[in-house]
TIVO-2410 file (N, C-alpha, C; in nm, 3 decimals):
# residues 186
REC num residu      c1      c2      c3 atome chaine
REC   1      X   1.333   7.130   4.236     N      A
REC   1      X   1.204   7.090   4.182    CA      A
REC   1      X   1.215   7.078   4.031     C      A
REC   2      X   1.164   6.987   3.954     N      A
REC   2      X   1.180   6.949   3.845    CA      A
REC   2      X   1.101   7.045   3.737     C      A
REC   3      X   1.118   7.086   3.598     N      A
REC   3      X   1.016   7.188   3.542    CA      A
REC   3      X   0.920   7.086   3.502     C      A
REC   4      X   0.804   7.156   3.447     N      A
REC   4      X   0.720   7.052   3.388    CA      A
REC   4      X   0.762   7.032   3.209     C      A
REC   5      X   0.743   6.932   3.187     N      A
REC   5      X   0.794   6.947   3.049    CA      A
REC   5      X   0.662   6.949   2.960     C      A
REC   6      X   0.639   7.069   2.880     N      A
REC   6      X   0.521   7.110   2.836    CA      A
REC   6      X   0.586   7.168   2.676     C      A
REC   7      X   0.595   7.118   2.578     N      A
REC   7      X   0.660   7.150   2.458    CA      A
REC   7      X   0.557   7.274   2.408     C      A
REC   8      X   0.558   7.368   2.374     N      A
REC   8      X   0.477   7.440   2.303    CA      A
REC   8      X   0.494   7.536   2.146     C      A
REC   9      X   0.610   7.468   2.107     N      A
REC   9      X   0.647   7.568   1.991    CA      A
REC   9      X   0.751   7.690   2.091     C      A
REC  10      X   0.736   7.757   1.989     N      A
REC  10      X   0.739   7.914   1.950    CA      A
REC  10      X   0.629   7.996   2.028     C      A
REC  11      X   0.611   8.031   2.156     N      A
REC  11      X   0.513   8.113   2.196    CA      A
REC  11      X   0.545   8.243   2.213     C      A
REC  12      X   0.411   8.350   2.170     N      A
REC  12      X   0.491   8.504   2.186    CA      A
REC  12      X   0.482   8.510   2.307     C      A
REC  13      X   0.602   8.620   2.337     N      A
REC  13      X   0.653   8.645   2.472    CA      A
REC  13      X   0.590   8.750   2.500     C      A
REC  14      X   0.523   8.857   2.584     N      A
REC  14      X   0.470   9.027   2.582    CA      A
REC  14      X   0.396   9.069   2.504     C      A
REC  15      X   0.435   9.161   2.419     N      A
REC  15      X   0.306   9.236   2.319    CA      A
REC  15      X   0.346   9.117   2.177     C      A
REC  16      X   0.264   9.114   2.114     N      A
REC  16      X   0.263   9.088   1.953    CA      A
REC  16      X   0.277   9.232   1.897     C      A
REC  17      X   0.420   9.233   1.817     N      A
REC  17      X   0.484   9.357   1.734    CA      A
REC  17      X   0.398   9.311   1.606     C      A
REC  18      X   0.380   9.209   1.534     N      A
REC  18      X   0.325   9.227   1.418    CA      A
REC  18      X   0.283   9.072   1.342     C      A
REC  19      X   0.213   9.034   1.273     N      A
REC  19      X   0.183   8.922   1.200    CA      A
REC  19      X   0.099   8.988   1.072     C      A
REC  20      X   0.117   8.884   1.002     N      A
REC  20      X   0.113   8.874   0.853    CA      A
REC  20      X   0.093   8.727   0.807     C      A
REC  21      X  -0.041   8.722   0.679     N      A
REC  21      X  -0.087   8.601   0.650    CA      A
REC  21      X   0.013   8.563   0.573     C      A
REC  22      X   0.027   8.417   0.543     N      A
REC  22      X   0.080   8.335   0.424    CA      A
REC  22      X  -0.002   8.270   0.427     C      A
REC  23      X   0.022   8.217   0.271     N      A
REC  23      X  -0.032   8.039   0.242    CA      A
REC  23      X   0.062   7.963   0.257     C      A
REC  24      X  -0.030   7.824   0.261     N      A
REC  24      X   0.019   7.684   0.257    CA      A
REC  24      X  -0.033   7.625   0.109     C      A
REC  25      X   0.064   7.618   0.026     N      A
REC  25      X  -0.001   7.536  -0.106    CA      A
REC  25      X  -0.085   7.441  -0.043     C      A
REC  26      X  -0.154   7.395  -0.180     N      A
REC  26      X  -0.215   7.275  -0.194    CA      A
REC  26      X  -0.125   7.143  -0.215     C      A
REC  27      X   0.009   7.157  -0.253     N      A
REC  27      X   0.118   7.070  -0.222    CA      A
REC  27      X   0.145   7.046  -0.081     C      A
REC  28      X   0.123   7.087   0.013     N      A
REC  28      X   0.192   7.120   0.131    CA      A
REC  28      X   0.164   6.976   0.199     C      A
REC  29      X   0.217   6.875   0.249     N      A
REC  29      X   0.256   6.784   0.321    CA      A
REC  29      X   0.297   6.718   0.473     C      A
REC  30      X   0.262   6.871   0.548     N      A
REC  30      X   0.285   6.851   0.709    CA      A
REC  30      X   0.238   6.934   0.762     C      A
REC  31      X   0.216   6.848   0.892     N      A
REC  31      X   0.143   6.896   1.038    CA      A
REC  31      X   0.198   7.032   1.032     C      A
REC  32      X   0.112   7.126   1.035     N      A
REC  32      X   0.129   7.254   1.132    CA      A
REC  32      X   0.082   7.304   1.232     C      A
REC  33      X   0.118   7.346   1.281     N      A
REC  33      X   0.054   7.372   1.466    CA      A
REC  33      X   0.070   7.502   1.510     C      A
REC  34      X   0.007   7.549   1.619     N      A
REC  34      X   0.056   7.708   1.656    CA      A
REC  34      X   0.192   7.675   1.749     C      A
REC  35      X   0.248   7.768   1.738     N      A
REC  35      X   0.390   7.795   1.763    CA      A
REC  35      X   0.493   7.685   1.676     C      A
REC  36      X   0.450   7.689   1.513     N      A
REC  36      X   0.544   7.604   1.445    CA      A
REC  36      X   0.567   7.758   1.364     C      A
REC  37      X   0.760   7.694   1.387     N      A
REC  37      X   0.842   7.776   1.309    CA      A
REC  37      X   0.818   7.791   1.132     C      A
REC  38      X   0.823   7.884   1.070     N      A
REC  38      X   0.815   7.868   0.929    CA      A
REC  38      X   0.922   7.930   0.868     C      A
REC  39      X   0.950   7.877   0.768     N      A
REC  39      X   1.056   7.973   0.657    CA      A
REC  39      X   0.948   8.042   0.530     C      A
REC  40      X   1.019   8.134   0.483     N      A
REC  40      X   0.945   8.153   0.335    CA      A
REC  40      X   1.012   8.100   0.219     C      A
REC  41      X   0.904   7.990   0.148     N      A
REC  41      X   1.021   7.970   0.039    CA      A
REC  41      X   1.071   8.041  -0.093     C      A
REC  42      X   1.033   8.133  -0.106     N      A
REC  42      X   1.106   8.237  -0.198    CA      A
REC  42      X   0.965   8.194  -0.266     C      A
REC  43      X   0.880   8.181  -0.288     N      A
REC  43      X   0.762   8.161  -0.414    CA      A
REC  43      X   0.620   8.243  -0.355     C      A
REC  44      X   0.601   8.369  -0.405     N      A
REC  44      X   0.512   8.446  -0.325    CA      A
REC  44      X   0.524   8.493  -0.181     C      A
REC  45      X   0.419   8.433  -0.112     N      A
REC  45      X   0.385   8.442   0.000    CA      A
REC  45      X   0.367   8.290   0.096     C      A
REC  46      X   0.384   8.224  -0.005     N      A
REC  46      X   0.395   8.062   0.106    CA      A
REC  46      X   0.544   8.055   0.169     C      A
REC  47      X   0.477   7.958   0.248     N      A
REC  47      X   0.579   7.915   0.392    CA      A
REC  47      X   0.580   7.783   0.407     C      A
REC  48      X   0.692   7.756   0.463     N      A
REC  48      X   0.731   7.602   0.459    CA      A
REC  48      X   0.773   7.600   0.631     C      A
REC  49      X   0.765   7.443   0.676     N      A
REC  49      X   0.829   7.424   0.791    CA      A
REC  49      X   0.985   7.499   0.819     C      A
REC  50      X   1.023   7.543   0.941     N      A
REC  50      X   1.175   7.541   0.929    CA      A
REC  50      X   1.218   7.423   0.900     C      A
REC  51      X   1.415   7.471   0.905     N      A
REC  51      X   1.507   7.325   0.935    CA      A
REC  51      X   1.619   7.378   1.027     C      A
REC  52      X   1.582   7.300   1.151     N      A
REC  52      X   1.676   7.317   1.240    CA      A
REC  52      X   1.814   7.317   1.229     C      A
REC  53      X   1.887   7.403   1.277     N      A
REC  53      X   2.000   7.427   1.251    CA      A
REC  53      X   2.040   7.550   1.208     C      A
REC  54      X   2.222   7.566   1.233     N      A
REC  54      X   2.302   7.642   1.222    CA      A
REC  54      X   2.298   7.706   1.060     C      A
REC  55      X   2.238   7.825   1.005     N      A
REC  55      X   2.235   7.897   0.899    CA      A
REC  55      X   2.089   7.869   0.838     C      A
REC  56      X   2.003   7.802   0.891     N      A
REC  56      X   1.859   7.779   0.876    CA      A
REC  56      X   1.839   7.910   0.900     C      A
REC  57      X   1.777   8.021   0.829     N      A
REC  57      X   1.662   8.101   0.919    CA      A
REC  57      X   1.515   8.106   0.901     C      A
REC  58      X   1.467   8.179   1.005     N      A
REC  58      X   1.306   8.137   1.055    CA      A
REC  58      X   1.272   8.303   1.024     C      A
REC  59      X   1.150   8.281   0.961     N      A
REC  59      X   1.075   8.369   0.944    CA      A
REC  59      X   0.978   8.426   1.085     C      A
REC  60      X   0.920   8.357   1.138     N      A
REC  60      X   0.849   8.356   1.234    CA      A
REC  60      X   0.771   8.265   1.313     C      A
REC  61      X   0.711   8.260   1.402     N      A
REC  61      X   0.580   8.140   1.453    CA      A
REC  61      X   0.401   8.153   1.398     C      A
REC  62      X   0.404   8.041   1.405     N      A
REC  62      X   0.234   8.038   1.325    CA      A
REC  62      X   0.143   8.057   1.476     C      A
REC  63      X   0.060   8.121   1.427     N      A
REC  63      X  -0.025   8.189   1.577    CA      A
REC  63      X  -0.135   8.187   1.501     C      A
REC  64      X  -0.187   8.144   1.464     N      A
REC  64      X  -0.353   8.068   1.376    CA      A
REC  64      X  -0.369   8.045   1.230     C      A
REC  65      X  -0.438   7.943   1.219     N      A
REC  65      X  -0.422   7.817   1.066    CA      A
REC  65      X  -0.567   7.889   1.036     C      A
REC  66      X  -0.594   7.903   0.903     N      A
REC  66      X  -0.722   7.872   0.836    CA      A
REC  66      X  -0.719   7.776   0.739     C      A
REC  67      X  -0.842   7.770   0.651     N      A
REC  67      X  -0.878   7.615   0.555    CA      A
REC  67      X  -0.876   7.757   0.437     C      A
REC  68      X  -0.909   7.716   0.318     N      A
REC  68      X  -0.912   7.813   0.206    CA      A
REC  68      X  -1.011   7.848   0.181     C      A
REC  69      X  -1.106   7.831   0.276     N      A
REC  69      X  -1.233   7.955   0.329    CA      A
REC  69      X  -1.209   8.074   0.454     C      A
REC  70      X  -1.092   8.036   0.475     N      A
REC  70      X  -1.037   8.170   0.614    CA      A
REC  70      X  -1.124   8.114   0.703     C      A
REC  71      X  -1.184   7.940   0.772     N      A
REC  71      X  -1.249   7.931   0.887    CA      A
REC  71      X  -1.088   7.863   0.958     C      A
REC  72      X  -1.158   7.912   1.066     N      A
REC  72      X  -1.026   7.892   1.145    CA      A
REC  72      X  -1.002   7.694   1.141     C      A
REC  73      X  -0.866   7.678   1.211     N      A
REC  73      X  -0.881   7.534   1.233    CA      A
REC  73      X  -0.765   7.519   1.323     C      A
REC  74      X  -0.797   7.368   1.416     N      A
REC  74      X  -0.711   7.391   1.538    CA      A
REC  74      X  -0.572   7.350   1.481     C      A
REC  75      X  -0.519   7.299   1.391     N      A
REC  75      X  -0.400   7.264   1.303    CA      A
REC  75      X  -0.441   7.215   1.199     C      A
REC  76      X  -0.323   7.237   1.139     N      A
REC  76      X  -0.349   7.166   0.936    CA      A
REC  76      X  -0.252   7.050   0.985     C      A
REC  77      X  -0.350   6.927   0.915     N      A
REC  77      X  -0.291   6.810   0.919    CA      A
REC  77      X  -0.230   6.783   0.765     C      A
REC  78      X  -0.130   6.648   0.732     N      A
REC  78      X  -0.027   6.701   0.671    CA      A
REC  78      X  -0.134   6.609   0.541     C      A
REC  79      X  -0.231   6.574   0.583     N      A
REC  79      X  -0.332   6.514   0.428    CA      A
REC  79      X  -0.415   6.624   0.370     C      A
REC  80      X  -0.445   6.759   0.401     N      A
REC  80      X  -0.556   6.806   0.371    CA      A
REC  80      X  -0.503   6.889   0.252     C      A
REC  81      X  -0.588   6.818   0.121     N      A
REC  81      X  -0.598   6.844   0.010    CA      A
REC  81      X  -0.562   7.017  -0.015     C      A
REC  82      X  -0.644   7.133   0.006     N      A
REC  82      X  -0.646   7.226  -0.012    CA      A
REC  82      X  -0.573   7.340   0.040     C      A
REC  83      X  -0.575   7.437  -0.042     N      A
REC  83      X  -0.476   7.585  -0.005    CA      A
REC  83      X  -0.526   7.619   0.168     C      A
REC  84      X  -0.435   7.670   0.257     N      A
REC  84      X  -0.468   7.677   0.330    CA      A
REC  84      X  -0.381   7.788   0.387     C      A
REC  85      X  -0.383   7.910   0.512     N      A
REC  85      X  -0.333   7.993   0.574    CA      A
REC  85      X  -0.303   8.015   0.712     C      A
REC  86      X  -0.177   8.039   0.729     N      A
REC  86      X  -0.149   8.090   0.857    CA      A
REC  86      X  -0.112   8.215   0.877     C      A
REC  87      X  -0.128   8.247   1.008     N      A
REC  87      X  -0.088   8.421   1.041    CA      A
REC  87      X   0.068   8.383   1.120     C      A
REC  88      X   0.122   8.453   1.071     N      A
REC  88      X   0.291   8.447   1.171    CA      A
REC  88      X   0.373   8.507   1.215     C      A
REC  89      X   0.377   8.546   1.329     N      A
REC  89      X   0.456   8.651   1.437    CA      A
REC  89      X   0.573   8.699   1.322     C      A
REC  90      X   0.609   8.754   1.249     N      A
REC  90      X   0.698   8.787   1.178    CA      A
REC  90      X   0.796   8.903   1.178     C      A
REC  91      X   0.754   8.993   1.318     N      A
REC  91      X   0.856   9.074   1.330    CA      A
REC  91      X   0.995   9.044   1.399     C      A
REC  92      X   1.120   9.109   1.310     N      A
REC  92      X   1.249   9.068   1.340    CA      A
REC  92      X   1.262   9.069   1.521     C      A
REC  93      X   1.207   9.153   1.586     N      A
REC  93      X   1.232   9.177   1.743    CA      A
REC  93      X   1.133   9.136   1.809     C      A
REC  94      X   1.065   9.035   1.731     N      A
REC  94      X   0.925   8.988   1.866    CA      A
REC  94      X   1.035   8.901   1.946     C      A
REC  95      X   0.987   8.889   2.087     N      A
REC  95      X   0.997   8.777   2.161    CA      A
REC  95      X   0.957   8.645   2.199     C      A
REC  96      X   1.001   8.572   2.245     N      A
REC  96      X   0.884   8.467   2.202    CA      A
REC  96      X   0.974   8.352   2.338     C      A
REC  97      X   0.894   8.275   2.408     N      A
REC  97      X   0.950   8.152   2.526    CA      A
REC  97      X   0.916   7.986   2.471     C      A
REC  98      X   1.019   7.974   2.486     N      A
REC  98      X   1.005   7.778   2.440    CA      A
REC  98      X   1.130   7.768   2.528     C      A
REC  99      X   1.074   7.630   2.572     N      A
REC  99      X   1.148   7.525   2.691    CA      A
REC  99      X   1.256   7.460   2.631     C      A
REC 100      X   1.392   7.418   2.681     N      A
REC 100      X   1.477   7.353   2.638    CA      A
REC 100      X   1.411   7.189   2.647     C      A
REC 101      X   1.498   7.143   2.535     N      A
REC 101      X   1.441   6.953   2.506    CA      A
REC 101      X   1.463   6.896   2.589     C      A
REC 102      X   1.542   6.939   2.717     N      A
REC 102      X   1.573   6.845   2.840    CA      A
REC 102      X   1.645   6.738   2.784     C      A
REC 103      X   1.750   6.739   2.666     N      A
REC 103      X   1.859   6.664   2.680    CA      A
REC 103      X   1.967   6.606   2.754     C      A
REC 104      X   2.079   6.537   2.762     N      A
REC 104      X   2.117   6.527   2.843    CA      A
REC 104      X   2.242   6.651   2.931     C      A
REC 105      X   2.234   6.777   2.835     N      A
REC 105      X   2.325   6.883   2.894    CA      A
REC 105      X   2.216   6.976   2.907     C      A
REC 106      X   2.236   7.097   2.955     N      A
REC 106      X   2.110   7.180   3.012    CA      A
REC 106      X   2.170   7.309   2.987     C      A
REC 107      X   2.115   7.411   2.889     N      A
REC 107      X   2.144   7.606   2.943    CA      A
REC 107      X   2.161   7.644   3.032     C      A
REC 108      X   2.234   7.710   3.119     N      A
REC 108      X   2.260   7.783   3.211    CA      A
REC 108      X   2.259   7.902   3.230     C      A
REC 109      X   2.254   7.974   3.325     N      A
REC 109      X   2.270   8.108   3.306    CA      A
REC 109      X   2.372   8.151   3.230     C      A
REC 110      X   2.482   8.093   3.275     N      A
REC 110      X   2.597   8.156   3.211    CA      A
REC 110      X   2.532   8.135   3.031     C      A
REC 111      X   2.451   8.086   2.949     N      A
REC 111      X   2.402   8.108   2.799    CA      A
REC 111      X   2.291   8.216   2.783     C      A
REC 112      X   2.243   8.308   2.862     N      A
REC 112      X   2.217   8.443   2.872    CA      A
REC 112      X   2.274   8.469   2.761     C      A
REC 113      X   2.215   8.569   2.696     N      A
REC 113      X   2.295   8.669   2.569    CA      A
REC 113      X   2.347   8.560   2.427     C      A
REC 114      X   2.351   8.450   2.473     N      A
REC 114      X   2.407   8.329   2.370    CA      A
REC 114      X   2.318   8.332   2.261     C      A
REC 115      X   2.372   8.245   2.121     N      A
REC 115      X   2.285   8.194   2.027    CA      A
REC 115      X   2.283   8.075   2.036     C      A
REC 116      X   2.203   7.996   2.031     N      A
REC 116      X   2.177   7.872   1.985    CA      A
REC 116      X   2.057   7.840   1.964     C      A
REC 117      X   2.003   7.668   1.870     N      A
REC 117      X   1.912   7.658   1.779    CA      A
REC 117      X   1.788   7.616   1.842     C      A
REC 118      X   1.704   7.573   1.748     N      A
REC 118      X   1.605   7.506   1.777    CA      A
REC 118      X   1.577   7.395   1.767     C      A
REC 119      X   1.515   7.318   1.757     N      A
REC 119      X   1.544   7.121   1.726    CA      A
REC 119      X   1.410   7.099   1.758     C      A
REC 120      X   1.309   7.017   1.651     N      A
REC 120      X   1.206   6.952   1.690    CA      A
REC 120      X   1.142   6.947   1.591     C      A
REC 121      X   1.047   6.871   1.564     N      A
REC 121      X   0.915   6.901   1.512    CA      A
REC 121      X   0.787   6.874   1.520     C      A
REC 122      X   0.651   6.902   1.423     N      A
REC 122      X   0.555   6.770   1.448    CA      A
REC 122      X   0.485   6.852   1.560     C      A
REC 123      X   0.428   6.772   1.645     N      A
REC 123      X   0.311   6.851   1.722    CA      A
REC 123      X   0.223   6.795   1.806     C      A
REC 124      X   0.116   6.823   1.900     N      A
REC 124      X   0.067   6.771   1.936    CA      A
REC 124      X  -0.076   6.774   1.899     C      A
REC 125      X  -0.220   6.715   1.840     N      A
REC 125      X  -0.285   6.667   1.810    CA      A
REC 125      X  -0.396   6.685   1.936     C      A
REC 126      X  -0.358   6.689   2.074     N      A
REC 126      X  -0.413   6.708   2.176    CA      A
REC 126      X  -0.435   6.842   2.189     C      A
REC 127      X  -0.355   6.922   2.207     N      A
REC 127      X  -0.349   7.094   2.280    CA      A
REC 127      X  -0.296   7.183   2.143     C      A
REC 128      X  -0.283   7.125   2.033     N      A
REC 128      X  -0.238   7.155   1.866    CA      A
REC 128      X  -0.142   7.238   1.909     C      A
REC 129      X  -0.047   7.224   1.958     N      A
REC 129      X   0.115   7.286   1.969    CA      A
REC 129      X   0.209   7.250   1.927     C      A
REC 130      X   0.296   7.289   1.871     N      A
REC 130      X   0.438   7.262   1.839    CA      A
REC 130      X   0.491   7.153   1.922     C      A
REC 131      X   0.569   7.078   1.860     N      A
REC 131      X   0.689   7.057   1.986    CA      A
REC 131      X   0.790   7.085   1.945     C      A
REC 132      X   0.819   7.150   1.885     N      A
REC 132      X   0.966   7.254   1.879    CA      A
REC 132      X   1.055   7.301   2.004     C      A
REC 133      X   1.160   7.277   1.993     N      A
REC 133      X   1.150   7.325   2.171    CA      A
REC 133      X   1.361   7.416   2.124     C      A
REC 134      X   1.414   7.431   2.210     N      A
REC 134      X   1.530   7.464   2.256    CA      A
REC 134      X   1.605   7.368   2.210     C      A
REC 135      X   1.730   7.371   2.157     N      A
REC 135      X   1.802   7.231   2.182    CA      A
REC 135      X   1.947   7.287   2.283     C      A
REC 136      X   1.916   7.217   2.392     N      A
REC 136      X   1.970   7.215   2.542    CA      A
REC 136      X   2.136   7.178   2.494     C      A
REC 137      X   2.171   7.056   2.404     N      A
REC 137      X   2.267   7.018   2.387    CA      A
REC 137      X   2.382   7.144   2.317     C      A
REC 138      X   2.331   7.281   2.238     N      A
REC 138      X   2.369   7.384   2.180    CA      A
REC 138      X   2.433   7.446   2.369     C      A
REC 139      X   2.523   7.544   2.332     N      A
REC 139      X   2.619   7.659   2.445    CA      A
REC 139      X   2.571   7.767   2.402     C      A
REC 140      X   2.529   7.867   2.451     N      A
REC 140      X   2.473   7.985   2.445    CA      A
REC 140      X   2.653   8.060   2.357     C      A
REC 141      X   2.689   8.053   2.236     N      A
REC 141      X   2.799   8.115   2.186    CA      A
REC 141      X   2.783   8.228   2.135     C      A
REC 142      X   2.853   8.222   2.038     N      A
REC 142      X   2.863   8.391   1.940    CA      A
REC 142      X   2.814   8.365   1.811     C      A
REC 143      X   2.792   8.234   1.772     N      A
REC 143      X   2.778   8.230   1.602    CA      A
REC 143      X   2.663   8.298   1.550     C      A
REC 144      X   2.727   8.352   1.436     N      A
REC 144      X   2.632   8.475   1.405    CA      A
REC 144      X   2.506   8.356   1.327     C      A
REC 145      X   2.509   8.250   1.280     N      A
REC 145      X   2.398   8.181   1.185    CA      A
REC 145      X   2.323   8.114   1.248     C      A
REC 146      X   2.293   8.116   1.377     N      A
REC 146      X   2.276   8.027   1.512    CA      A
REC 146      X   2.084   8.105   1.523     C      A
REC 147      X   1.997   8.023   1.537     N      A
REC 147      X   1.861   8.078   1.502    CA      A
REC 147      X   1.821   8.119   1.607     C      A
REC 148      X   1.867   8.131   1.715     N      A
REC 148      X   1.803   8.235   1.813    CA      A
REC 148      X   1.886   8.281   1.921     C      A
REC 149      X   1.841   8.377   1.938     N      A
REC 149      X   1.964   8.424   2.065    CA      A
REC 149      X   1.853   8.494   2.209     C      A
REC 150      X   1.947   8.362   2.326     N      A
REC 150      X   1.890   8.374   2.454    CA      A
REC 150      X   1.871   8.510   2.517     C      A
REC 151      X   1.761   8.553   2.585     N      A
REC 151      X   1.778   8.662   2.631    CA      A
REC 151      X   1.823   8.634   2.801     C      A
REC 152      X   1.711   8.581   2.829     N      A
REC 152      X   1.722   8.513   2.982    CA      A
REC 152      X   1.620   8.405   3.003     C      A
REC 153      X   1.644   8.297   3.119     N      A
REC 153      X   1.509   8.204   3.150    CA      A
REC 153      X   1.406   8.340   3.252     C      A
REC 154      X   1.312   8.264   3.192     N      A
REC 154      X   1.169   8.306   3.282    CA      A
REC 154      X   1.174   8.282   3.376     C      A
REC 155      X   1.217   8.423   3.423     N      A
REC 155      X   1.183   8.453   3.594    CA      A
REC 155      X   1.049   8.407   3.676     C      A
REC 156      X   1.006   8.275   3.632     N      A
REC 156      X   0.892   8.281   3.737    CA      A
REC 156      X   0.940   8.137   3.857     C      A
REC 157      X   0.850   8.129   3.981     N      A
REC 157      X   0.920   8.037   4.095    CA      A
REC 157      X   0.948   7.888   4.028     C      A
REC 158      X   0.832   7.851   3.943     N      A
REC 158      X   0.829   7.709   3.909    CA      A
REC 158      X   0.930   7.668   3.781     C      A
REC 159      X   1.027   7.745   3.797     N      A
REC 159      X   1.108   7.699   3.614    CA      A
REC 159      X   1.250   7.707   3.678     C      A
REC 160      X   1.313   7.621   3.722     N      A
REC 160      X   1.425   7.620   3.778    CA      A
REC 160      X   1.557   7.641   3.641     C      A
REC 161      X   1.650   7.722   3.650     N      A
REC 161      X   1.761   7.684   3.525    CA      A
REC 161      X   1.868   7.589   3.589     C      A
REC 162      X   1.918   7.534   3.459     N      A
REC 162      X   2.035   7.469   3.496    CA      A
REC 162      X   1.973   7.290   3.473     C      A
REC 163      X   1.831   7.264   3.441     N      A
REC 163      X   1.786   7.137   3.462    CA      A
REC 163      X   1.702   7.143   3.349     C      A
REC 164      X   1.625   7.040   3.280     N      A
REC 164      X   1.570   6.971   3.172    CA      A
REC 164      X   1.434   7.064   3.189     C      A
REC 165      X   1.448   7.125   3.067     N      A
REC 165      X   1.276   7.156   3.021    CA      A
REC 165      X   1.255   7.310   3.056     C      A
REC 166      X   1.376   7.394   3.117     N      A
REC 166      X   1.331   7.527   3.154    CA      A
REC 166      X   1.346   7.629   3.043     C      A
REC 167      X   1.227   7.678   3.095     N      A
REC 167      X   1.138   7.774   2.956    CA      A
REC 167      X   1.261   7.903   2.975     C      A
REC 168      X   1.246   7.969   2.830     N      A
REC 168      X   1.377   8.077   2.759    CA      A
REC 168      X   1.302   8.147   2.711     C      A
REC 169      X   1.329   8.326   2.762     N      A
REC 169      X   1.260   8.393   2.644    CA      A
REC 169      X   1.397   8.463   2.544     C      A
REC 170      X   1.325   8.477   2.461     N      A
REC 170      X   1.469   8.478   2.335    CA      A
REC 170      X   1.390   8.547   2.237     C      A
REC 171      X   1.458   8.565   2.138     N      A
REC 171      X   1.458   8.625   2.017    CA      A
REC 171      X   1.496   8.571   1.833     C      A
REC 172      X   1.485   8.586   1.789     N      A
REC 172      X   1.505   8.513   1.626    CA      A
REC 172      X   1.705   8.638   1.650     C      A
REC 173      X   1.778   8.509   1.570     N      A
REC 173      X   1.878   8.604   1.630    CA      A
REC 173      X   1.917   8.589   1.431     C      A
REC 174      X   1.873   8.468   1.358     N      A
REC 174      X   1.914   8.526   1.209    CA      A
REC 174      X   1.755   8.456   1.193     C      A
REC 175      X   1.656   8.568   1.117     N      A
REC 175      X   1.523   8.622   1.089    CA      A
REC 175      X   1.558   8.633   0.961     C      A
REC 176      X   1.461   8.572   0.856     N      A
REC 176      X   1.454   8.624   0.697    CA      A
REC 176      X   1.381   8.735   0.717     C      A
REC 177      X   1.353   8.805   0.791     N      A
REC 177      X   1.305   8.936   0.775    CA      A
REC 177      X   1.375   9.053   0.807     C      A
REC 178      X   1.490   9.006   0.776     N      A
REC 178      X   1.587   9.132   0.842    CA      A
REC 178      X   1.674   9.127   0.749     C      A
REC 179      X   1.672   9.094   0.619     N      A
REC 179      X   1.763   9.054   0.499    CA      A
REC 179      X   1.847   9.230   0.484     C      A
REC 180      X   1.987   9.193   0.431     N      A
REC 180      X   2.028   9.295   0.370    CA      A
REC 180      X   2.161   9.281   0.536     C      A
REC 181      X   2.132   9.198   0.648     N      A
REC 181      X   2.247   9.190   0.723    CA      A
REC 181      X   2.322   9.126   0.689     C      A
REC 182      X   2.481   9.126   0.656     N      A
REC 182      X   2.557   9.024   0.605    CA      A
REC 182      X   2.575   8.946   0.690     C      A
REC 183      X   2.548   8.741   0.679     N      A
REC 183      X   2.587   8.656   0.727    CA      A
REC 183      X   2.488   8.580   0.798     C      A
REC 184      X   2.333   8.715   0.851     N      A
REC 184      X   2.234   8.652   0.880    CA      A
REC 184      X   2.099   8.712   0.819     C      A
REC 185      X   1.969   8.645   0.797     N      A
REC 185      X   1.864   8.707   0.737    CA      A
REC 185      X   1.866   8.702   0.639     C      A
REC 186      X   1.941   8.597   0.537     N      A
REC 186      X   1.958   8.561   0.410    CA      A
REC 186      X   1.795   8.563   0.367     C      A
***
């Protein structure tokens, strides 16, 4: 049976260990969505999109936007003039499930315990989610700079592994919040 392919970001997996606000300058230039990855860019407390890939690290997932009145909003679109905030899963050991891109190679069990990245961006406008997803084409390996590391697919009946789009719960495997590890958490 085929999975459904449902992109959602970055979703937390179990309990929420912890979040913490940032801003979005008034410079800021792109769609954000809940379950979009962020980095910090070294300037205060603002956050920038990730960048996919090997030695990229991710701070956390955005799990609600405000306007620079703190009213909530269903995403920040990438025109809106003003300072604006998100809250973001930011602890080094949260968990969190996103679906592989359904490329043309697929995770397997045997990538259990593996690292590999993330790939996507942008969002949907409909259900304001990420589409960040897994990138399927990555091998569950050892590299220590590799942005997340598989724990296992979601044990539930409808998510088959081994085929396009099956959901992973995983972990930030190099987190800027874990700085002071050599090689990851820069």
């Amino acid at each position: 049976m085929a999975n459904v392919d449902y992109p959602r970001g970055m979703q937390i997996y179990g309990d929420l260990l912890r979040a913490t606000e940032y801003t979005l300058s008034s410079a800021y230039t792109e769609d954000v969505f809940i379950g979009t990855p962020v980095a910090a860019n070294g300037t205060g407390r603002d956050v920038v999109l990730y960048t996919a890939g090997t030695g990229n690290a991710i701070l956390g997932a955005v799990i609600a936007i405000y306007d620079v009145n703190k009213v909530p909003l269903a995403y920040w679109p990438d025109d809106n003039p003003g300072v604006g905030y998100v809250l973001v899963a930011d602890h080094p050991e949260q968990l969190y499930i996103s679906q592989g891109d359904g490329d043309t190679t697929y995770l397997d069990i045997n990538d259990c315990n593996g690292n590999v990245n993330l790939v996507g961006s942008g969002g949907s406008t409909v259900n304001y989610r990420s589409a960040v997803e897994i990138n399927d084409s990555d091998t569950g390996g050892n590299t220590p700079g590799d942005q997340i590391r598989l724990i296992r697919p979601d044990q539930r009946p409808d998510n088959t592994v081994g085929i396009a789009n099956c959901d992973w719960i995983y972990r930030l495997n190099n987190p800027q919040s874990a700085a002071g590890i050599v090689g990851v958490g820069v």
